[in-house]
C-alpha positions in Angstrom: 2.7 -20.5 -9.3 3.7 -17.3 -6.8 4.4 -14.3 -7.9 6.5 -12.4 -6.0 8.0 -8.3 -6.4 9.2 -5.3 -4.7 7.0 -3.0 -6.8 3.8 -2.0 -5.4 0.9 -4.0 -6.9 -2.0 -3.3 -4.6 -5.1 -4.2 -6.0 -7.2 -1.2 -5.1 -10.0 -1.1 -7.3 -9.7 2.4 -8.0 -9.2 4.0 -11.5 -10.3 7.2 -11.0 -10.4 8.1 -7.4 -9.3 11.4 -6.2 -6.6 9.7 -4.1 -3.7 9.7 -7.1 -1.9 6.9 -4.9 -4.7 4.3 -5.2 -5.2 4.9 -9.1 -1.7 4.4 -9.4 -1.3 1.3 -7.4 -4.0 -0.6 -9.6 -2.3 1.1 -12.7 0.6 -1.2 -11.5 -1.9 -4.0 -10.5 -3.0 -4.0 -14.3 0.4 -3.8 -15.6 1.2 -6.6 -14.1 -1.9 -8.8 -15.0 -1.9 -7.9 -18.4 2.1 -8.7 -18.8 1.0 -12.0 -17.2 -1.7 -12.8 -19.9 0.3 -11.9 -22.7 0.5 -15.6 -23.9 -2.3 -17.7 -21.8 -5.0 -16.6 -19.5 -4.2 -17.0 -15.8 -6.2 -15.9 -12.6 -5.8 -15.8 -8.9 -8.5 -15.9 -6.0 -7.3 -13.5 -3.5 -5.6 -9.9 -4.4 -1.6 -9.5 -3.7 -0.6 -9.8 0.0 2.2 -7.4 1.3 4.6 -8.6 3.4 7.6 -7.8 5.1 10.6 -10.0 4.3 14.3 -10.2 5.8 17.6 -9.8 2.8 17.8 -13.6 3.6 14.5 -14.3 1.9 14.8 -11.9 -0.7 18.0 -13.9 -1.7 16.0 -17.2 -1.5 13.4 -15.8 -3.8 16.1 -15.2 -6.1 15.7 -10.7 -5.9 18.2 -8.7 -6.6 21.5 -8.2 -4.7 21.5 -4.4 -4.5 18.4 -4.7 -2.0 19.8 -4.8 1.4 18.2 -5.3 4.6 14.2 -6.0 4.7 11.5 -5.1 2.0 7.9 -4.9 1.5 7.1 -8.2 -1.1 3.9 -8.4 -3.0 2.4 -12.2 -3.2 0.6 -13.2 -5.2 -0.6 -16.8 -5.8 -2.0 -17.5 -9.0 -4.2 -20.3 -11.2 -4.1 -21.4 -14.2 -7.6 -23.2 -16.1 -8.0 -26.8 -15.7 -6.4 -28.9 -18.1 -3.6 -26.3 -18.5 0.1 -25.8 -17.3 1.6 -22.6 -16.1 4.8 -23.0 -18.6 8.3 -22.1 -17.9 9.1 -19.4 -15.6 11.9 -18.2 -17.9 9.3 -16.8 -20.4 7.3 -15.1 -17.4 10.8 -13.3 -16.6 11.5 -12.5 -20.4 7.8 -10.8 -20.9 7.9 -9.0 -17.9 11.5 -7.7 -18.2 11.7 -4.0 -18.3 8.0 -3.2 -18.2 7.1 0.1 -17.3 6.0 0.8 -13.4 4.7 3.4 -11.3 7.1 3.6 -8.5 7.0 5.9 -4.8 3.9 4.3 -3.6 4.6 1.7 -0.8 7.6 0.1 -2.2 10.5 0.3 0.1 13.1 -0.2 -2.4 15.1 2.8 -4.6 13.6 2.2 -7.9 16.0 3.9 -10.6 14.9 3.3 -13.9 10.2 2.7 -12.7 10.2 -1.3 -14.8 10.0 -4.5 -13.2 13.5 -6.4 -14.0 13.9 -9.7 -14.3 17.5 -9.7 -16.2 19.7 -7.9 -14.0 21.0 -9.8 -11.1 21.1 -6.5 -8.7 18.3 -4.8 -9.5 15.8 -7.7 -10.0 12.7 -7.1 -8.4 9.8 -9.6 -9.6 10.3 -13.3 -9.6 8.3 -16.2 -9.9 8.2 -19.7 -8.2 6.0 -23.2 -8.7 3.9 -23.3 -6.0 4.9 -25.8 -3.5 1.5 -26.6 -2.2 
């Protein structure tokens, strides 16, 4: 499974740097690990990528219409252990719905309300997809 949101989720590996901005990014790295493990424990091998994507691709990942134009996206391919399924993507979207966030890092969306929402069909900004590889 992918993860993919507009919230910055760079996994710095600083918790108490003097540089505020990389303590909060892993603050929001955490977050969203520990909302992922609420029910089973999942893993990845390589920390979130950041990319760049176009308001086409945002609307085939399923984000939120109020986002207009191009984004920064954090990917983030994750595993499951052997033997086990990742589930339905619907309860993924219901834990991490409204979820507190640290927001005005390196996000270059207008967050209003700092959560991750999964609900709202304009302001979505995390989803999830099966991996297709």
């Amino acid at each position: 499974m992918i993860a993919y949101t507009l919230i910055d989720i760079t996994e710095t590996k600083s918790y108490r740097s003097a540089d505020q901005k990389l303590n909060h990014q892993q603050a929001n790295f955490m977050t969203f690990f520990q909302t992922l493990c609420l029910r089973s424990n999942y893993g990845y091998e390589n920390s979130p990528v950041i990319e760049k994507l176009s308001e086409k691709k945002l609307r085939e990942l399923g984000f939120g219409t109020d986002y207009k134009g191009s984004h920064n996206v954090w990917r983030l391919a994750l595993t499951v252990d052997e033997g086990r399924t990742f589930g339905d993507i619907k309860t993924f979207e219901e834990d991490f719905d409204l979820v507190p966030v640290i927001n005005a890092l390196d996000e270059t969306i207008k967050i209003n309300n700092n959560v991750f929402r999964t609900a709202d069909k304009k302001a979505k900004n995390i989803t999830f997809k099966a991996d297709d590889t």
